[in-house]
C-alpha positions, -999 to 999 in steps of 0.1 A, spaced: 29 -614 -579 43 -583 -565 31 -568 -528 39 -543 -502 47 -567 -469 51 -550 -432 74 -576 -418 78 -549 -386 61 -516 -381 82 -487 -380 79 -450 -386 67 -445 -422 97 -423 -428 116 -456 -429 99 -471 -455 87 -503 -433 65 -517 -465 87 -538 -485 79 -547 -522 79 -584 -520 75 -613 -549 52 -638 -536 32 -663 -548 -7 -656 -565 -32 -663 -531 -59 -696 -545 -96 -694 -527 -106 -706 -499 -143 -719 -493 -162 -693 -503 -137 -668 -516 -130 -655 -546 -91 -645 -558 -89 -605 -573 -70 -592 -596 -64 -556 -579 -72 -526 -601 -68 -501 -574 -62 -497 -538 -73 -464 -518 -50 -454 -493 -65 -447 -452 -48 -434 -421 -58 -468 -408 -32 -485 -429 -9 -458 -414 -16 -464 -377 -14 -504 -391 19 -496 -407 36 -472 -375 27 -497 -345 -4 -477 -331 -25 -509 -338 -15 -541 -325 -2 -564 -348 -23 -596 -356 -4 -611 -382 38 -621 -380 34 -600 -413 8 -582 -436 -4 -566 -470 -23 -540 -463 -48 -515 -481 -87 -517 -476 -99 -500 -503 -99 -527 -529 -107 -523 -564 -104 -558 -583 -117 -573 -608 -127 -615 -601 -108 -641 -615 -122 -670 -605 -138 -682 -573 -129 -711 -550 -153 -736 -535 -187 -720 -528 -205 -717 -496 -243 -713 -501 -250 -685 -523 -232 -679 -560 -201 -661 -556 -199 -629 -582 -191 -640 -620 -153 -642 -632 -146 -606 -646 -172 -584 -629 -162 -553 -608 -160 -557 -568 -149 -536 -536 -140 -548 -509 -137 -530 -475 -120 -527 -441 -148 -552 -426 -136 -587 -445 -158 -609 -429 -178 -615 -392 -184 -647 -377 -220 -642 -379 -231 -658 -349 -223 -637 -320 -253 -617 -304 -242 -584 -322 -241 -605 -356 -274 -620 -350 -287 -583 -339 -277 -564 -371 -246 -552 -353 -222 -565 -375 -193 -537 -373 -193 -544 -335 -191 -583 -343 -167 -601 -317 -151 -622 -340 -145 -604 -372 -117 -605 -403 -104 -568 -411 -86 -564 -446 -49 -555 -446 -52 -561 -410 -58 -599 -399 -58 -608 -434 -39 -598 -464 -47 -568 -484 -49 -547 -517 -12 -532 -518 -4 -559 -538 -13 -576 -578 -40 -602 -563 -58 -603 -536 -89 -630 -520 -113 -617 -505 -146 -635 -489 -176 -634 -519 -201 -625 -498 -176 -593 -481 -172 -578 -518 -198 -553 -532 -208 -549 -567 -192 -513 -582 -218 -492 -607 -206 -488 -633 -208 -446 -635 -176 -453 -605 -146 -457 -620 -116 -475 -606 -98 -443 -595 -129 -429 -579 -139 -460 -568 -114 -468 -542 -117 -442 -520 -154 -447 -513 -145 -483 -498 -136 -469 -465 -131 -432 -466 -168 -428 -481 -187 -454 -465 -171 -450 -430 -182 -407 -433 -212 -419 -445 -215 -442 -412 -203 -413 -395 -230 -388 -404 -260 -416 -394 -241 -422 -360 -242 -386 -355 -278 -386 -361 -277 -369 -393 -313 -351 -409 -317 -329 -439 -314 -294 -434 -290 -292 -407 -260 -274 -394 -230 -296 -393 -194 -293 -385 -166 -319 -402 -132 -312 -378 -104 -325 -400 -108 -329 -441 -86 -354 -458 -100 -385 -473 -131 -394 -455 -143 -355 -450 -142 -346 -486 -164 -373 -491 -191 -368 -464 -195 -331 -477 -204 -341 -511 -238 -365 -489 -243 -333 -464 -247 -314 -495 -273 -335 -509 -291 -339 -480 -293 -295 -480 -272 -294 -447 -250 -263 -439 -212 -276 -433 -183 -261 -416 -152 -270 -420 -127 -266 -389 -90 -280 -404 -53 -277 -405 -38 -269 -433 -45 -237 -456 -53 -260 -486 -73 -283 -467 -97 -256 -462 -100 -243 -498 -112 -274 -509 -137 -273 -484 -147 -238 -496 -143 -251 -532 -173 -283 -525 -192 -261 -512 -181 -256 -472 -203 -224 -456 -169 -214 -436 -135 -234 -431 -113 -222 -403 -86 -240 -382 -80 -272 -366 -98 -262 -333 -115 -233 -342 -152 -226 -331 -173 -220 -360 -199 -191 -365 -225 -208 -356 -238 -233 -327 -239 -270 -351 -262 -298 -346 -243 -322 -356 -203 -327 -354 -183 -355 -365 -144 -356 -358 -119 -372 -383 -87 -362 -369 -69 -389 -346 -67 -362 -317 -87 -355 -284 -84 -322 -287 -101 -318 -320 -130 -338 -298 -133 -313 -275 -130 -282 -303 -161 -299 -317 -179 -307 -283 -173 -269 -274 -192 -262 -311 -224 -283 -307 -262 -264 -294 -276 -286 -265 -286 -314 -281 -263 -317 -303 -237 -350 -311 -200 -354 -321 -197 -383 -335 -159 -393 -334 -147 -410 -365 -113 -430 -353 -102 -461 -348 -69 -451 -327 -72 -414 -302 -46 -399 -290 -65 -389 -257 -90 -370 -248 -78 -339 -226 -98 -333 -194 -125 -306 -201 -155 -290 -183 -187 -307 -182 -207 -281 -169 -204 -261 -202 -193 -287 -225 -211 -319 -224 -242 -307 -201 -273 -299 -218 -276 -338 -231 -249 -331 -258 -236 -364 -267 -202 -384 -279 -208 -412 -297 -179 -435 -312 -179 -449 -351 -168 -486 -349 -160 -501 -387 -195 -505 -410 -218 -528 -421 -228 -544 -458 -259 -522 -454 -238 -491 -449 -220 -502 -483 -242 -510 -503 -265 -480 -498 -232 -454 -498 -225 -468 -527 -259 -469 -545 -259 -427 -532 -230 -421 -543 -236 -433 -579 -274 -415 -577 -251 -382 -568 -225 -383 -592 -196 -383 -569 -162 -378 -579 -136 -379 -545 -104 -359 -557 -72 -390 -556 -39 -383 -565 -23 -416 -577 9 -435 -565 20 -463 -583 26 -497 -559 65 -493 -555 60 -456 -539 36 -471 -514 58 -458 -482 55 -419 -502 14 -425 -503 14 -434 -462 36 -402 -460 18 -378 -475 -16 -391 -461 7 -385 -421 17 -351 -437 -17 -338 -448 -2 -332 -479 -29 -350 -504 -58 -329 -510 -85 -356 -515 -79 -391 -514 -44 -411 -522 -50 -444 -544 -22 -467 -553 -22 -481 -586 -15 -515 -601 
């Protein structure tokens, strides 16, 4: 089979992921062996793919955002794996150890000993993929593949996002950054009747916020009109923390959607975090989170916009997610 190997991180203008041929992955115990349909694209892959992560494995596929279809299943633990030929995701969180106190608390994203797709294990930027059976989520049927694959992380990470920040209907709330994940949480906010503003780089970025239905999009760090209840940051930078900090009515919470921060510049506390505002950190997600993100987002018709990239042009995908320059979500294609 054909995948995209990091053998050593490097600057994503150098192309670091090499199109290998390697052989087709067999189960394990209680895995099952994908054929990959589809594989979203996250900024994740790209701090994976640079360096900014540490590196867990000598070398790595990666892509989270799986789209595959089951071809068979290896030995089986104790419940039935899902039947040869049905539809699956599979996400960032590729299995916990189950044990450890946050496991056994319904902490799962915060387990201490957990697998991470594309990350510790192999990945979807590749022809097949395994994946553990009971880590893989039934797709409806009203998602195609396309649409699909962004929802794996993008969606069910904003959608962790907006219940970290405390999320209720009706409420004013600000989305500081908009690629992949943002797009996606707008679409919920807008179900759930909530006012959203947009603060963003890029002039494009923010008419598509206007276009799904944004009440005001302004710049990366700019204040919008009105005080929010709610914040949650998607940009890898401090300073977009403290823009949406500065935005927030006492009370309020930013909720900081990133797995790798630049910093976070000194700031005043006196007008800034005082009044019991609050920052609260998203940390991976849960089955719970996927399976109900995905159940909402087949109840809500939603259609993430991808622009496609077939598997050798892997390194351009990475690029243009650094860039900014996909409006939407980027999939790679088998």
């Amino acid at each position: 089979m054909r995948a995209a190997v990091l053998h050593s991180p490097g600057p994503i203008s150098s192309h670091p992921l090499k199109l290998d041929d390697l052989a087709t992955p067999e189960p394990g115990l209680g895995e099952v062996l994908l054929r990959v349909r589809a594989c979203g694209v996250c900024r994740t892959d790209l701090h994976i793919t640079e360096g900014e992560l540490p590196r867990r494995a000598d070398k790595i596929t990666p892509g989270h955002q799986i789209v595959g279809q089951v071809v068979r299943a290896g030995p089986t633990r104790s419940s039935a794996p899902p039947a040869a030929g049905s539809r699956v995701g599979v996400s960032w969180i590729g299995g916990t150890d189950g044990e450890c106190w946050y496991c056994r608390h319904g902490l799962e994203n915060l387990c201490d000993a957990p697998t991470f797709t594309g990350y510790s294990v192999n990945g979807g930027y590749a022809e097949y993929a395994v994946a553990r059976a009971d880590f893989v989520f039934p797709l409806p049927d009203a998602l195609g593949d396309f649409q699909a694959a962004p929802l794996l992380c993008a969606g069910i990470i904003g959608f962790r996002s907006l219940r970290v920040a405390g999320v209720e209907e009706g409420e004013r709330v600000g989305l500081f950054g908009f690629g992949a994940s943002a797009h996606l949480a707008i679409a919920v906010l807008r179900a759930w009747k909530c006012e959203v503003y947009v603060s963003t780089r890029g002039e494009s970025h923010r008419k598509l916020a206007e276009s799904l239905g944004a009440e005001w999009a302004g710049g990366e760090t700019e204040k919008p009109p009105v005080a929010l209840d709610r914040a949650v940051t998607f940009a890898p930078s401090g300073d977009v923390v403290v823009a949406a900090l500065s935005s927030l009515r006492k009370g309020g919470v930013v909720a900081v959607n990133a797995i790798h921060l630049d910093r976070i510049p000194q700031f005043d506390y006196d007008s800034l975090l005082w009044g019991e505002r609050q920052i609260r950190s998203v940390a991976n997600m849960t089955r719970r989170d996927a399976r109900d993100f995905l159940d909402l987002a087949a109840r809500i018709n939603l259609r993430p916009k991808v622009t496609q990239f077939p598997l050798d042009r892997v390194n351009e995908a990475l690029e243009a997610v650094k860039a900014d320059a996909v409006d939407g979500a980027a999939v790679v294609v088998m």
